[in-house]
N, C-alpha and C positions, 0 to 999 in steps of 0.2 A: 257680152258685157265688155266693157271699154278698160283699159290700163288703171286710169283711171279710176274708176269706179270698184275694179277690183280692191285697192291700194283702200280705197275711203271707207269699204262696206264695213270690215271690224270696228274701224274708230266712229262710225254713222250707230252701229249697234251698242258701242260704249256710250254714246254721247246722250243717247236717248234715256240711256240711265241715273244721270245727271237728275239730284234732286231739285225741289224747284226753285227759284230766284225770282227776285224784284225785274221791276219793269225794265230796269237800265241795262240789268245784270243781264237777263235773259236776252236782251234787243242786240246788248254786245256780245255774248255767245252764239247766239244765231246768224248774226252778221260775220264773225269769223272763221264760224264753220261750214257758212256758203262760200264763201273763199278757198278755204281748204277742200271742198270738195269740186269746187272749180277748178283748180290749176291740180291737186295731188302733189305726190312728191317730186321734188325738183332730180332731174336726170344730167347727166354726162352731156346732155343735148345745150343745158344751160350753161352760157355760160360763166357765169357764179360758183360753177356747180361741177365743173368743165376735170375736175381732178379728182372729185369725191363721188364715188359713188354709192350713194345711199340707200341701191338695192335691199341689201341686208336689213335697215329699217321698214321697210317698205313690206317687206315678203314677211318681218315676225306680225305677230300675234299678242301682246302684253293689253293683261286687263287693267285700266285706270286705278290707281289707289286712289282710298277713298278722299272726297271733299264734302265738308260743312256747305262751301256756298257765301261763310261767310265777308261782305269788303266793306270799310266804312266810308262816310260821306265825305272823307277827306280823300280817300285815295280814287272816289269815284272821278274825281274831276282834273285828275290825270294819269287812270289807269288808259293804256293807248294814245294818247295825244304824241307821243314823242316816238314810239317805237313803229313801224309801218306792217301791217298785218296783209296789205295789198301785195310786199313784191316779196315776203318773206313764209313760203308755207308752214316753216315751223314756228313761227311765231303764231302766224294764224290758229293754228292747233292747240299750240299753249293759253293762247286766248279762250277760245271755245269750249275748254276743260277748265276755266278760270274759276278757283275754287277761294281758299282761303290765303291769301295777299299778306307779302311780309311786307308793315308797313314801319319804317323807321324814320323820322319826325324831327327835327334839329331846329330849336328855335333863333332865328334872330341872335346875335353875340354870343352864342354856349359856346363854350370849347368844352367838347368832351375827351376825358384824357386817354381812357380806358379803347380801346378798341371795340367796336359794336360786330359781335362774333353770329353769323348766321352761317348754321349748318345743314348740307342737303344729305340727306341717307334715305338709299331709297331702294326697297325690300326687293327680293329678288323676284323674275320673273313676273314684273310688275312692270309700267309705266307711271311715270310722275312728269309733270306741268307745275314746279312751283313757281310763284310771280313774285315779284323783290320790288319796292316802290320806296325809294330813300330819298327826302326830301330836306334840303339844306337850307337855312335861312339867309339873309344876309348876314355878311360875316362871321358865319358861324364854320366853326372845324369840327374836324371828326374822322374817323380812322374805320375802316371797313374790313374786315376780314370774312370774304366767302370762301368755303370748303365744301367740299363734294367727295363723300365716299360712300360704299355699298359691298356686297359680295352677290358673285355669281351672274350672271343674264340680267340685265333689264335696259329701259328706257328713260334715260334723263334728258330732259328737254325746259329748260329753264331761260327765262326772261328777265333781266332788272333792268330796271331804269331808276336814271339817278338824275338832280334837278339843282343844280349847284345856282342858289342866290348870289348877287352882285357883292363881290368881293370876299364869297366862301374858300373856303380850301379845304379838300378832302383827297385822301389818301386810301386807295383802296386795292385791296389786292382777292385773287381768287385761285385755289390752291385746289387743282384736279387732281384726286389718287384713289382714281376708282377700279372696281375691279376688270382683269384686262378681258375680260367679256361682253364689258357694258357698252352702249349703245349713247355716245352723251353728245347734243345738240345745247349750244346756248348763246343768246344772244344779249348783249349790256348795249343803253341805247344812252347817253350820256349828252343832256343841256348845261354847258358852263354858262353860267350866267356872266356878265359884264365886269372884268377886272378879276375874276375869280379863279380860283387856280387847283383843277384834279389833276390826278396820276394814278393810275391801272398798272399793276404787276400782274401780269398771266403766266397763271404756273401750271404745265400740262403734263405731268408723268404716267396718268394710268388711261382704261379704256382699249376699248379694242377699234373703235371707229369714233373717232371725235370733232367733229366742228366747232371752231370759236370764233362769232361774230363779236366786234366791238368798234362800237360808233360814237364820234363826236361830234356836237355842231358846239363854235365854238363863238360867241361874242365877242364884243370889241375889248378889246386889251384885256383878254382872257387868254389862258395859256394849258396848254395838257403835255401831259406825258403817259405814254404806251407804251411800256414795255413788255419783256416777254424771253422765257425759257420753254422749251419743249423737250424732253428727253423719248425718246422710241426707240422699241426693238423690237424683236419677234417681226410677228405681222403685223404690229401697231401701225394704225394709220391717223395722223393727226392735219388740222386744217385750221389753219390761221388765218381769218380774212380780217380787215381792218380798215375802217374809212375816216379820216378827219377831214370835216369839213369847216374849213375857216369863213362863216358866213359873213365877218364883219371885220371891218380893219383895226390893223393896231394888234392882231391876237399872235403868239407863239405857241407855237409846236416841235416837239422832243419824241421819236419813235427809234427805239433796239430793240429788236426781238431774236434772240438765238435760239439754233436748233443743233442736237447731238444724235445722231443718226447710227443704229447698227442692228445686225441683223439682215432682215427681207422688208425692215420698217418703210413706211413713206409719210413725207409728211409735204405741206403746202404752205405755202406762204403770200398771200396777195395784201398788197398795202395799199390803199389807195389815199391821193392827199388830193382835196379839192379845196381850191380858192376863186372864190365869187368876183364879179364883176366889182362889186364896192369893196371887198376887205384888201386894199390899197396896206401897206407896210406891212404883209404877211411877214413872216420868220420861219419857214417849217424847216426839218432835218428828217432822213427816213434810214435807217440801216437795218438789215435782214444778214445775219451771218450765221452758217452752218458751216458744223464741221461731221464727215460720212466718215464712219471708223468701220465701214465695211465695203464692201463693191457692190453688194446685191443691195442696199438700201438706194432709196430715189428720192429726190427731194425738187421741188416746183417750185419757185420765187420770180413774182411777176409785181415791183414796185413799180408804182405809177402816178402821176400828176398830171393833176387836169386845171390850167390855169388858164383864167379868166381876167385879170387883172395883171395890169406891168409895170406897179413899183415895188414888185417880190423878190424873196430870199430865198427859193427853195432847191434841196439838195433831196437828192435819193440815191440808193445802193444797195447791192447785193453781192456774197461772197458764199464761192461753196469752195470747200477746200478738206484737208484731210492733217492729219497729225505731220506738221513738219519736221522730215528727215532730219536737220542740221539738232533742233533741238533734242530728239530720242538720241539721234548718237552724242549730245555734249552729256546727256542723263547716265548715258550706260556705259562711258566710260567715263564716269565719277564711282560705279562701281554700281550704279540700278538696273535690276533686273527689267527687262523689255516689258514686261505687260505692267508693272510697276510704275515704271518712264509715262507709260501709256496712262495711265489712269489719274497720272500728277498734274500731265501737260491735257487732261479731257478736264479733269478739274480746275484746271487755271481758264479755261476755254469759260465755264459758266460761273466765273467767279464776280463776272464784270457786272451781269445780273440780280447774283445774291449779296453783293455788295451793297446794293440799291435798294433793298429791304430792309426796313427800319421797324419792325413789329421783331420784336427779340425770340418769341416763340414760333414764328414764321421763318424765320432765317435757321434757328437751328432746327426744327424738323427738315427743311431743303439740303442743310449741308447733310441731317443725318443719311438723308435718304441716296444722295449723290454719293458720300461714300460706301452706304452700302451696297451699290450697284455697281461702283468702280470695284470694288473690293470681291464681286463673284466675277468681274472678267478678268481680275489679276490672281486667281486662283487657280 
């Protein structure tokens, strides 16, 4: 029996359990779970993959929680069109177990004021594949808040896609605090449409091994922003990969992502910014900053730009660094204790981020949680 094939038997033995679906539904479950049983999980051999390694997914065992099957005729006609089941196995997977579809609908000029809250909780010792399908009109606003929490072992593996109409604005953030056992894979695959303007806050505190893909292709005089916090410790291992692709000219781009490192934690950070042969007056910006508040923590940052076009703007960067001397000692003689000092200047470090949060119940559950975390290693 091949690597492979070992890897796919439990989820081939799940899949068949699958109750039954429409012609479309069925054609696109089958098609993504020959893909997944083609390539298997992606190894340390990839290079995508080159940091993470997702043995531990690969070797458990989690039965599928259950799905209805059921998706409607609106999300048929762009469930997959935007996200790529070809180069990505967990997507393909998530596809294949493609059950009941969170479809959220934004018509034409709404501004919705209220934040449209989708929660993932997902039982223990279980597997889940939820699918997110947010669709924006022209000119329409709206405010997203995803969350992800669970207790004990299991398998998150989640998909959205987001479809931003000509001259939309959407705000959307995703707020990880799972248990530090869980197994959590996700990827956001994101079309700004023409003039239109998203923003992404990734917030990653829990998990025990976590991947987060997130992708934009961006139209003409369309703009995004990516940001991003990660906190780890223990064994925590997190992975940040990220791709804006400026297909078309005249668009801007905005990317911070910081990381807080301690313990034996590691975490990843790959940015990739691509600009096409036609998207002529890019504007991108890329900054990746970690601060390691241990020696035995390790941290991987590889931003990168692939450009095709040469009347562009684009900057990238990366910083790894550690609590500055000059500052702890200006702290501890004003009369603050050292781990105190520590946990002031670790909070001014992610403050640049929570700043940038404009959901009022988002921001303070992050500062609660940051202080409670400074607050057991100033103990």
């Amino acid at each position: 029996m091949t690597a492979v094939s070992e890897q796919t038997g439990a989820w081939l033995a799940e899949f068949t359990k699958l109750p039954p679906a429409e012609g479309w539904l069925k054609e696109l479950r089958e098609r993504a779970f020959a893909r997944f049983a083609e390539t298997g999980f992606p190894t340390t051999h990839d290079e995508e993959w080159r940091f993470t390694n997702v043995a531990p997914i690969a070797r458990s065992s989690f039965p599928v929680a259950k799905t209805l099957g059921q998706v409607s005729a609106d999300a048929q006609k762009h469930l997959g069109r935007y996200v790529d089941l070809n180069s990505n196995a967990f997507v393909a997977l998530n596809t294949a177990f493609l059950g009941n579809v969170t479809v959220h609908q934004i018509p034409a000029g709404a501004v919705i004021e209220q934040p449209i809250e989708i929660r993932h909780t997902t039982q223990e010792g279980t597997a889940s594949h939820p699918r997110v399908l947010i669709l924006v009109g022209e000119n329409a606003q709206c405010t997203i808040v995803e969350t992800y929490t669970g207790d004990g072992a299991y398998f998150m593996n989640a998909v959205t896609e987001i479809v931003l109409g000509q001259n939309a604005v959407v705000d959307h953030y995703k707020v990880q605090r799972e248990s530090r056992e869980a197994f959590h894979v996700a990827t956001m695959q994101v079309q700004v449409g023409r003039s239109a303007n998203f923003s992404s806050h990734s917030i990653a505190l829990g998990g025990a091994l976590v991947r987060n893909d997130a992708n934009a292709v961006l139209s003409e005089g369309s703009h995004a922003t990516l940001n991003g916090l990660y906190i780890v410790n223990g064994t925590q291992h997190v992975d940040n990969h990220t791709v804006i692709d400026h297909a078309k000219p005249h668009a801007t781009s905005h990317e911070i992502y910081k990381g807080i490192l301690d313990g034996t934690a590691n975490a990843v950070f790959n940015g990739r910014i691509i600009v096409r042969v036609d998207a002529q007056k890019t504007d991108s910006k890329q900054t990746n900053k970690n601060l390691v508040l241990s020696d035995n923590a390790v941290i991987h940052t590889k931003p990168e730009l692939q450009i095709h076009a040469d009347d562009v703007r684009c900057t990238h960067g990366a910083t790894i660094g550690q609590l500055d001397a000059e500052s702890m000692f200006y702290l501890q003689s004003r009369g603050i204790g050292k781990k105190e000092a520590r946990a002031l200047l670790t909070h001014a470090f992610a403050q640049d981020i929570i700043d940038r949060v404009k959901v009022q119940s988002v921001k303070e559950d992050l500062e609660h949680f940051l202080n409670e975390k400074l607050h057991e290693h100033a103990e």
